[in-house]
Residue, then its C-alpha position, 0 to 999 in steps of 0.5 A: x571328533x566331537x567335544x565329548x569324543x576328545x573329552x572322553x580321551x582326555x579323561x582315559x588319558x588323566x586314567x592311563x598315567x604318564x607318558x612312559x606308560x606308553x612305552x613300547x621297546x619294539x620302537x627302539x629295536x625298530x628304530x635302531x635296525x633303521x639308523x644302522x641300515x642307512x648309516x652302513x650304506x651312505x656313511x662315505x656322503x656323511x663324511x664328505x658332508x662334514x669335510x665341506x661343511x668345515x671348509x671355510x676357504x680360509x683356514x688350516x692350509x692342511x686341510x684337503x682341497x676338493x673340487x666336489x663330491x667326485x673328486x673328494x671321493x676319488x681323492x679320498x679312496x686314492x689316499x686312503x682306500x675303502x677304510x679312508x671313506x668310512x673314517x668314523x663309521x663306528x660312532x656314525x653307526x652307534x650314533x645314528x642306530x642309537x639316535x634313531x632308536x630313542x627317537x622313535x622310541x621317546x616320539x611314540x611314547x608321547x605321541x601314545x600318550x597324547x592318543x591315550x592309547x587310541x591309534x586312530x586317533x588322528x594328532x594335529x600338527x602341532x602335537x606331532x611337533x611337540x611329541x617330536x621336539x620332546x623326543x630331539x632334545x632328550x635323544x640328543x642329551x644321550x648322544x651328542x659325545x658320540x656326535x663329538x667323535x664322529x665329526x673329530x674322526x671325520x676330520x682326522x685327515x692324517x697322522x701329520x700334527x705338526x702346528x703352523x699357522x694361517x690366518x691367525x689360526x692353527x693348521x693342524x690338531x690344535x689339541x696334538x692328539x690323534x684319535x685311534x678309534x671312537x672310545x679312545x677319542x672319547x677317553x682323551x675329549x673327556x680326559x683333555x676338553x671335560x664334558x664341556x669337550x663332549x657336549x661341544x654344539x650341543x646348543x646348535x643341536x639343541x636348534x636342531x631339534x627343530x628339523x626333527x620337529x618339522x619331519x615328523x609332523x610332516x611325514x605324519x601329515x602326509x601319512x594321515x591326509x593320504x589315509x584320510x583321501x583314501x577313507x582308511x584308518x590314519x594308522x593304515x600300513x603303507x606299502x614301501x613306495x608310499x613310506x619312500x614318498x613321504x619320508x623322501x618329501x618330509x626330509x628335503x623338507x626339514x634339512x633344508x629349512x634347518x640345514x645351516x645349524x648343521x654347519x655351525x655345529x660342526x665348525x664348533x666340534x672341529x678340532x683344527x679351528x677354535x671358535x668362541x661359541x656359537x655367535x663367532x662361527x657365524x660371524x666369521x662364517x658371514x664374514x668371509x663366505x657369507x650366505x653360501x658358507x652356510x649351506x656348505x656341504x648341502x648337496x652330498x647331505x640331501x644326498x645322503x639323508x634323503x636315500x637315508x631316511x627312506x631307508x630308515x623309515x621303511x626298515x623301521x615300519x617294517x620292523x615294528x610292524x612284524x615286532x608288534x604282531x608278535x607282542 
């Protein structure tokens, strides 16, 4: 594009107002429809990636000891049935459908905005990122007591809290407090821990920001160099094996490189272990696993995310295509 091309967009830009100006609701809706398809079907691997990220090897002696995904899964619905692998589901499903929902929504918005309304424009890298990065971190300030939850639920293994020790550290619920559901454990955190309770790994969700970052700007890349090789319009529909491809490739992509920031924020929010901030989970979690205890729970995570995030991508391409064409 010309000098006078990106002059002329920046000019209708200044004209258009703020990024909110560009906002459209159907990213919302779309976005929302995709994170609670892909949280309904792939919660139980959400689940044990939460188990084995907390599992230091060192802790609690209460804590489930599995042998791999196989058996944690086996051994889970044995104990506890279907109900035992959707422990947490509620606010997984609130937290995803609503997290995906304001990040679609808050990423088109300045991604619109930057465009200044011109779909076709194409965005480099580093403003795919920035519109991403933007739209993580106020998403993120909405949803993370509902992170909060998910996680304390997930850990629930039982209605047995009687403490002891290991290590120096409690064994069971350090707090004595058993969780009926996701609103009654965002009652009791806020009444018990205050928001400071709520916003617990807000700070390494706040790094997190960065895996959104990196998946946007490379699913958009790739979007745009496939458009780009096949002479068509950047904002060209796909047809669903070609959003599988570059939603699959762009996720393994972010959540390896960001993935261990995932499990320090889980091992703050877990509430059978007490760490004194970021710095102490991990130099407790170099100390007694080193390298390896950071990328706990890889495996049943890309093995969710990835199946997750095409289902995510091609509902909500698909959704807000048909939303679009009827506004």
């Amino acid at each position: 594009m010309s000098g006078v091309q990106a002059a002329e967009i920046e000019k209708r830009r200044s004209l258009s107002g703020g990024v909110f100006s560009h906002v459209k609701w159907e990213h919302l809706a779309a976005g929302v429809s995709g994170g609670v398809a892909s949280t309904l079907a792939l919660h139980p691997l959400d689940l044990l990636k939460v188990r084995f990220q907390v599992n230091e090897g060192h802790g609690p002696a209460k804590r489930p000891v599995y042998y791999g995904m196989l058996h944690a899964l086996r051994s889970i619905y044995v104990k506890d049935g279907v109900r035992g692998l959707y422990a947490g589901v509620v606010p997984n499903v609130w937290g995803a459908g609503s997290a995906w929902g304001f990040y679609f929504f808050f990423y088109n918005a300045g991604k619109n905005w930057m465009q200044s309304g011109d779909l076709e424009y194409q965005l480099r890298p580093s403003q795919h990122m920035t519109a991403a990065a933007g739209s993580g971190l106020m998403t993120l300030v909405i949803t993370n007591p509902i992170w909060v939850t998910k996680t304390r639920l997930c850990l629930q293994y039982d209605r047995s809290l009687t403490a002891g020790t290991s290590s120096g550290q409690t064994v069971a619920n350090t707090r004595g407090v058993y969780y009926k559901g996701m609103f009654d454990a965002l009652v009791k955190i806020g009444k018990t821990e205050g928001i400071a309770g709520l916003y617990k790994g807000f700070l390494p969700g706040a790094f997190g920001v960065s895996h959104g970052a990196l998946q946007f700007m490379a699913y958009e890349e790739m979007k745009n160099l496939y458009n780009n090789y096949r002479n068509t319009p950047i904002n060209t529909k796909l047809n669903p094996l070609e959003y599988i491809v570059f939603a699959a490739l762009s996720k393994i992509f972010a959540a390896s490189s960001t993935y261990p920031y995932q499990v320090v924020r889980s091992r703050l929010q877990d509430q059978h272990r007490r760490y004194n901030g970021i710095l102490h989970v991990i130099k407790e979690t170099w100390r007694f696993e080193g390298v390896y205890g950071f990328y706990k729970g890889l495996a049943p995570s890309l093995l969710r995310v990835t199946p997750a995030c095409c289902i995510t991508f091609v509902v909500y391409e698909n959704v807000i295509s048909s939303l679009l064409k009827k506004s």
